[in-house]
C-alpha positions as CSV (number, residue, x, y, z in Angstrom):
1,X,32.2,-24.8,24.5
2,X,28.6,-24.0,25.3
3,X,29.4,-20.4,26.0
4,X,30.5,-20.8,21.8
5,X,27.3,-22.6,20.8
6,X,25.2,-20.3,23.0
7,X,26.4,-17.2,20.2
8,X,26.2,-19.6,17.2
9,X,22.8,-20.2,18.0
10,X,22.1,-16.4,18.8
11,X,23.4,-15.5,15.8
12,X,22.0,-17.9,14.0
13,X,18.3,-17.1,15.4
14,X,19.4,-12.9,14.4
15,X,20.1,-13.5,11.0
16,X,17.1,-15.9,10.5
17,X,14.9,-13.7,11.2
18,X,16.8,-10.6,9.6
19,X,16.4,-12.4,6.8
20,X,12.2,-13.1,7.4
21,X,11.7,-9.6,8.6
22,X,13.5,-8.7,5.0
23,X,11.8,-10.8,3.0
24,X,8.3,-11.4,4.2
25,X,7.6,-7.9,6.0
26,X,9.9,-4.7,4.6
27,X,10.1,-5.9,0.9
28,X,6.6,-6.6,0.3
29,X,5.0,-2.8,2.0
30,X,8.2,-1.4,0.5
31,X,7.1,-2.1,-3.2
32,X,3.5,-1.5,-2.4
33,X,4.3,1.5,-0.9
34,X,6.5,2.5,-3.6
35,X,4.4,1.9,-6.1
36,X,1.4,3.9,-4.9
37,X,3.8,6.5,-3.7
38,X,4.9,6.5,-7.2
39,X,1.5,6.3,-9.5
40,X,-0.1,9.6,-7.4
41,X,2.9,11.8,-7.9
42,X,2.7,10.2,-11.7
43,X,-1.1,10.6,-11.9
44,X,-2.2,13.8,-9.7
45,X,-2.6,17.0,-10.6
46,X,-4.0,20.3,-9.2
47,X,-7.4,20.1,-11.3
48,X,-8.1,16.3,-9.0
49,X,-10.8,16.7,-6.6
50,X,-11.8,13.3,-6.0
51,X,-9.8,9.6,-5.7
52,X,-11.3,6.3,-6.0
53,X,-9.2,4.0,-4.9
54,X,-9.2,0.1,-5.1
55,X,-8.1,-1.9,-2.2
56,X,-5.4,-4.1,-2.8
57,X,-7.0,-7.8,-2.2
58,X,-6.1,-9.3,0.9
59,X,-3.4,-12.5,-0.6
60,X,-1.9,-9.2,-2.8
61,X,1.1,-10.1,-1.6
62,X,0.9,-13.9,-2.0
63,X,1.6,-13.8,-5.8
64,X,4.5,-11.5,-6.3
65,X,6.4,-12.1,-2.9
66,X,5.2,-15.3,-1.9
67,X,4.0,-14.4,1.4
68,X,0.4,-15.4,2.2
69,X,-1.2,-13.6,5.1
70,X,-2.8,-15.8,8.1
71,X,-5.2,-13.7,10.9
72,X,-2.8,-11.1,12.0
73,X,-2.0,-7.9,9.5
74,X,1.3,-9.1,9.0
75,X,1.4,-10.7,5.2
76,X,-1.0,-8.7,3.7
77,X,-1.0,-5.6,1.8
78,X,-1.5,-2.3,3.6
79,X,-4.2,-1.0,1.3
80,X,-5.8,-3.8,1.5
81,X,-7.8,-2.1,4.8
82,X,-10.6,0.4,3.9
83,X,-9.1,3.1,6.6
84,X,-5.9,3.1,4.9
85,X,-7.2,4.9,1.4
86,X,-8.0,8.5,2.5
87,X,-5.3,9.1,4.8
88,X,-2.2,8.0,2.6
89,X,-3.6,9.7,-0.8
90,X,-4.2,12.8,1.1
91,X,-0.7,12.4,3.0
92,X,0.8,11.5,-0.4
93,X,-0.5,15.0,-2.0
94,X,0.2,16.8,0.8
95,X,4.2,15.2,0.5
96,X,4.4,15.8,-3.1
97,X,2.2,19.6,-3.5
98,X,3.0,21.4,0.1
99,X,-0.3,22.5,-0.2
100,X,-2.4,21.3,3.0
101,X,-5.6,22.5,2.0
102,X,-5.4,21.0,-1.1
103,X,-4.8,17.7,0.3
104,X,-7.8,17.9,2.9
105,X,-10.3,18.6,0.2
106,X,-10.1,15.6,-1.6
107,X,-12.5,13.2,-1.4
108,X,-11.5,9.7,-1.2
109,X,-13.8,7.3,-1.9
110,X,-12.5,3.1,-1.3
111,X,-13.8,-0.2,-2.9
112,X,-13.1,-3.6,-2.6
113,X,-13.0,-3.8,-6.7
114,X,-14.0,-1.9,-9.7
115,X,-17.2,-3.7,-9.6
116,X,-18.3,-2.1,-6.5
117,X,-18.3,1.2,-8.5
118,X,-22.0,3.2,-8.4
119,X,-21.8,4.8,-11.4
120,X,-18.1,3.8,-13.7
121,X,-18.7,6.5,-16.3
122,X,-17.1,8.9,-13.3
123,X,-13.9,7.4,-14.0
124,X,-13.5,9.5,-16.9
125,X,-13.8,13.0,-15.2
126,X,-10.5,14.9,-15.3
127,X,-11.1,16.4,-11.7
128,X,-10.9,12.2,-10.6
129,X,-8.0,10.1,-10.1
130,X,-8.5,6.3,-10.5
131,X,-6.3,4.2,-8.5
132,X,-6.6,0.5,-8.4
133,X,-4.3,-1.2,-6.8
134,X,-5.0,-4.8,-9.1
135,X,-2.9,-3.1,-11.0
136,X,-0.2,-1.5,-9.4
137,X,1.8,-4.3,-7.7
């Protein structure tokens, strides 16, 4: 009998946190993912030569999934750190052009929010991509 309740509980503990992995960890950086994966092949062309990008606020996942971050990076968004930006837009062009060079010449530039912008009237220029990730997910 405790040889049965010793794999009840085993599976029980397995699928409990299958199910927290699924829900609180591969859903949420699945959609974000997803959805920034899915707005640069969308957005980019071959006359970009600059991306501003901004970060995804640290709760970005609290309203849409439910899951609220504590001090670890498990819970928040991905983007949501500023090292993240350059490598996964030029990784992203890289994915969707084959064209290397073309991906390593972009400039990425990262802010916390719009407001942090220098100079906004940029955002117009058709050699810039805007991403901001507010919007996105």
């Amino acid at each position: 009998m405790k040889l049965v309740m010793g794999y009840v509980l085993v599976v029980v503990f397995l699928s409990w946190g299958g199910l927290v992995y699924y829900a609180y960890i591969a859903t949420p950086y699945k959609a974000e993912f997803g959805a920034v994966r899915s707005y640069i092949f969308e957005h980019y062309n071959s006359n970009i030569r600059q991306v501003v990008f901004i970060q995804a606020d640290e709760d970005g996942f609290a309203k849409n999934f439910g899951v609220n971050h504590y001090k670890d990076e498990f819970g928040m968004p991905s983007t949501f750190k500023g090292w993240v930006a350059e490598p996964l837009v030029k990784e992203l062009v890289y994915e969707m052009t084959g064209n290397r060079q073309a991906a390593e010449g972009l400039m990425v530039t990262c802010y916390k929010n719009a407001k942090d912008i220098p100079d906004p009237s940029v955002l117009g220029h058709a050699d810039l991509l805007f991403v901001d990730l507010h919007s996105l997910f």
